[in-house]
C-alpha positions as CSV (number, residue, x, y, z in Angstrom):
1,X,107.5,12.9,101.3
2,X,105.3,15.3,101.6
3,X,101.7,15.1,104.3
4,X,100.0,17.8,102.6
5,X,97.2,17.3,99.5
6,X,97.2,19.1,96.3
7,X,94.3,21.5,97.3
8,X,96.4,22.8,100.6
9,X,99.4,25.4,100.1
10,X,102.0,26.3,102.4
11,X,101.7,29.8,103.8
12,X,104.5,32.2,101.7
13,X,107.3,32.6,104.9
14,X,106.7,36.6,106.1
15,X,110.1,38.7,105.1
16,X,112.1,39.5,107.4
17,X,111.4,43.0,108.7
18,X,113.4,45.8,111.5
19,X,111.4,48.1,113.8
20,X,113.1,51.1,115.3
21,X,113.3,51.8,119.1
22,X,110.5,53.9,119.1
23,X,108.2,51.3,117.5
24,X,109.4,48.3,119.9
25,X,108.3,50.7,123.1
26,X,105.4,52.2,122.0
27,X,103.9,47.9,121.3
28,X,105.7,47.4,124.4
29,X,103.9,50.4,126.2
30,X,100.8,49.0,124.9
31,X,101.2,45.7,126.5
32,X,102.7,46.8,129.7
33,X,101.0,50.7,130.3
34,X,97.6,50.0,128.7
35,X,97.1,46.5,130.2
36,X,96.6,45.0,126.3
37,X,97.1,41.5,125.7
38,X,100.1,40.4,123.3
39,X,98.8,38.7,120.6
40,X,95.9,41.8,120.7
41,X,98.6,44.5,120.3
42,X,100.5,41.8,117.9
43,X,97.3,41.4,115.9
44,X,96.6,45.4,115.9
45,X,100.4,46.2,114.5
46,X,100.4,43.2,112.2
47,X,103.8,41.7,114.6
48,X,104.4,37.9,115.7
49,X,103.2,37.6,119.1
50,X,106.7,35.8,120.0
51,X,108.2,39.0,118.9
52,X,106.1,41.1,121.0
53,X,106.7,38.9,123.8
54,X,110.4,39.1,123.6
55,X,110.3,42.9,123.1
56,X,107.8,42.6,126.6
57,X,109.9,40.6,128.5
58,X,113.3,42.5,127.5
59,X,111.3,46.0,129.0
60,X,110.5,44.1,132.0
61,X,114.3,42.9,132.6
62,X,115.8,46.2,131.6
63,X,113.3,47.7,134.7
64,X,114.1,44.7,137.2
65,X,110.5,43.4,136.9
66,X,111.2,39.8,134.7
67,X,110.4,37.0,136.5
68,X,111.8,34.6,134.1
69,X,115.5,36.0,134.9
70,X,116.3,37.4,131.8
71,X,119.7,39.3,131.1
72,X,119.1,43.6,130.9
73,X,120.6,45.0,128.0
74,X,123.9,46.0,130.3
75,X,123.8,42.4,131.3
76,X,123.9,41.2,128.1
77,X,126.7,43.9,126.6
78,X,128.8,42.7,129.6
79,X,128.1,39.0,128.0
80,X,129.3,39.5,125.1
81,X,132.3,41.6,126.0
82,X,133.4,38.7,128.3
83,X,132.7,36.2,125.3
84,X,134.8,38.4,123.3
85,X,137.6,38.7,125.6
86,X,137.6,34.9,126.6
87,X,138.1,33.8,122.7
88,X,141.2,36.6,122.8
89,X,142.8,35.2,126.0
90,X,142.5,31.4,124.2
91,X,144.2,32.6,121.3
92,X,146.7,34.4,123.3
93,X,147.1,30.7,125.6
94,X,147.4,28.9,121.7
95,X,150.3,30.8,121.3
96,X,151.9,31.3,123.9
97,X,151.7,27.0,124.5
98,X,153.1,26.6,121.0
99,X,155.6,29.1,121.3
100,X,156.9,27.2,124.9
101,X,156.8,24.1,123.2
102,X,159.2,25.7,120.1
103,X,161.4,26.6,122.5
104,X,161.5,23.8,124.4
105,X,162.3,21.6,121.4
106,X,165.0,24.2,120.2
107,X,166.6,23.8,123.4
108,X,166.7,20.3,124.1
């Protein structure tokens, strides 16, 4: 059921769009060098301010200045690399606990 009246549309959803590097840190830079607010610099380069702010607050971890305790970009490599190992080391246990219990029943 819908709560919205003939005369009102919904706004079209924005496509999804990539920014290089060099874009992210120079709206960063603008935020965090020139003292600009975020949704300012958001309004000025036609971003979502919760995009800025992510890009902000990633720049302030990577330098050790987030308050919020947000991973740096080596933090969050690390992460993932553990992540990744931890799903290959429960595979690994899988087998190796269906492999004991084949022999087990073999030898009995």
């Amino acid at each position: 059921m819908s709560l919205m009246t003939d005369g009102e549309k919904k706004k079209p959803k924005r496509k999804r769009r990539s920014f290089t590097e060099e874009f992210k840190a120079g709206a960063v830079s603008l935020v965090l060098d020139k003292g600009k607010t975020v949704a300012d610099v958001a309004r000025d380069l036609d971003l979502t301010p919760s995009a800025l702010s992510q890009w902000v607050e990633r720049a302030r971890a990577n330098s050790g200045r987030s308050s919020r305790g947000t991973l740096t970009n080596d933090e969050r490599a690390e992460l993932a690399r553990l992540r990744k190992e931890n799903r290959e080391l429960r595979v690994q246990r899988d087998i190796l606990k269906k492999a004991a219990a084949f022999f087990a029943k073999e030898n009995a």
